[in-house]
C-alpha positions as CSV (number, residue, x, y, z in Angstrom):
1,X,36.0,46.4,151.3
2,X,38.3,43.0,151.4
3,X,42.1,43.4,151.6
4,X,43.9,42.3,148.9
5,X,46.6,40.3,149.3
6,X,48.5,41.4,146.1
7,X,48.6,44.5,144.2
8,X,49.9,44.3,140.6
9,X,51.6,47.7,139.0
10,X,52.2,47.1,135.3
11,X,55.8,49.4,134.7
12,X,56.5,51.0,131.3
13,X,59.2,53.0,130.0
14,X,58.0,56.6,129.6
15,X,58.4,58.4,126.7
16,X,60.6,61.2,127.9
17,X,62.6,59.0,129.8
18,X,62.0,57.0,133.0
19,X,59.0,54.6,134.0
20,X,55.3,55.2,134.6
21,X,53.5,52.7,137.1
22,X,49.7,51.6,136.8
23,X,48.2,49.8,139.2
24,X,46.1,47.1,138.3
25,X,42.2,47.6,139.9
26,X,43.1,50.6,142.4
27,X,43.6,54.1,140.6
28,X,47.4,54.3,141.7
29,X,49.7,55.7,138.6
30,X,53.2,57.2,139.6
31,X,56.5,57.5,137.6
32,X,60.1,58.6,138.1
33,X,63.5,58.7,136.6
34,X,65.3,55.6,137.9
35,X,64.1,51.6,138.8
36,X,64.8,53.0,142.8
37,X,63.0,56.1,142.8
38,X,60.2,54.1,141.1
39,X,59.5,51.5,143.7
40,X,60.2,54.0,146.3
41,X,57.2,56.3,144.9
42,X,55.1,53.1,144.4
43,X,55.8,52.4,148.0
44,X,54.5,56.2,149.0
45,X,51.6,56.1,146.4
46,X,50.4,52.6,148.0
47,X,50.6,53.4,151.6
48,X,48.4,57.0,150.3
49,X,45.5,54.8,148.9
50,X,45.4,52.5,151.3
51,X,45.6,54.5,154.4
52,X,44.1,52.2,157.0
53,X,46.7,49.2,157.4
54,X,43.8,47.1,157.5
55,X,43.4,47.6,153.8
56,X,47.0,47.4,152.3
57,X,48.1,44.7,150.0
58,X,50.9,42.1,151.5
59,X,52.6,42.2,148.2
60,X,53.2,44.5,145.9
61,X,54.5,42.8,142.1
62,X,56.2,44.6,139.3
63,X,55.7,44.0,136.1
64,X,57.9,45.4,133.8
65,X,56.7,45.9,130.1
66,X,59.0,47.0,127.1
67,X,58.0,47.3,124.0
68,X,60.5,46.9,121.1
69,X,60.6,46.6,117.3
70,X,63.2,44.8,114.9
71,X,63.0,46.1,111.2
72,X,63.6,43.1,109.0
């Protein structure tokens, strides 16, 4: 397996409040409250997949997503 060098979570507001995380290519999904808890468990849920350093991502990008509707 080659290491990455980036890792790419796609961030969406949730529903019932908060934000749900994705990963892009790894099956890494985590969500919280608040933006700090949520890179905080994106850090934990990262360094969980990719147990072996060896393996980890250098960078981790957020990409925040909202989705929002004007009525005309």
């Amino acid at each position: 397996m080659e290491k990455p060098q980036e890792l790419l979570f796609v961030i969406e507001e949730s529903p019932g409040g908060g934000y749900i995380a994705s990963a892009l290519g790894p099956s890494i999904v985590t969500e919280a409250d608040d933006w700090e808890s949520l890179k905080k468990r994106i850090s934990d849920a990262v360094l969980c997949h990719f147990e072996d350093p060896a393996f980890r991502p250098r960078i981790i990008r957020l990409h925040a997503v909202k989705d929002e509707f004007l009525a005309l």
